[in-house]
C-alpha positions, -999 to +999 in steps of 0.1 A: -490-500+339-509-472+336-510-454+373-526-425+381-503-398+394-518-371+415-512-338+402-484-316+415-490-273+425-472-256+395-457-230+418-444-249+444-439-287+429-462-300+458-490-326+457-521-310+456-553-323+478-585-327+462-611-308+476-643-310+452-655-318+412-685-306+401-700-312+364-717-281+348-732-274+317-724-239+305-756-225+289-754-225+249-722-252+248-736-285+237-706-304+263-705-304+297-674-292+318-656-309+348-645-283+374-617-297+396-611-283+428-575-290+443-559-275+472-515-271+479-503-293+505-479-270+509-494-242+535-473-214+529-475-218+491-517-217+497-521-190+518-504-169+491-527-186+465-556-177+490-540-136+493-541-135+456-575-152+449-586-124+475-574-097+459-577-103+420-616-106+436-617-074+453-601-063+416-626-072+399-657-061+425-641-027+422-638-028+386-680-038+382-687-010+407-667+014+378-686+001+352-717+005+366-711+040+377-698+050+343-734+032+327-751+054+352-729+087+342-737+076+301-776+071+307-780+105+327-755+126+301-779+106+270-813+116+288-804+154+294-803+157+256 
């Protein structure tokens, strides 16, 4: 008896829909990795999945853009001496 039970949103207790898997091999690992992609059924409960998958994006554009501007500042301060 061994069933397969579709998996359930961890916020929201819904079923999730499965959208896409794709198998990768992440350079220097000697395994392979199986990247699941699920969707909520719940709509409400995935647009604010969607609002926060948004934003912890824009996050971390925002944060390169720093970086990169602080490399710049570092190079220029290390040439001028």
């Amino acid at each position: 008896m061994n069933k397969k039970i579709s998996p359930i949103c961890s916020q929201c207790g819904s079923p999730l829909i499965f959208v896409s898997e794709e198998v990768i091999k992440p350079e220097g690992s000697r395994f392979s990795q199986v990247n699941t992609i699920y969707r909520c059924s719940n709509e409400d409960c995935q647009a604010e999945k969607d609002k926060q998958t948004a934003k912890r994006l824009q996050l971390r554009e925002e944060k390169a853009k720093i970086d990169q501007e602080r490399a710049e500042k570092k190079k220029k301060v290390l040439e001028e001496h």
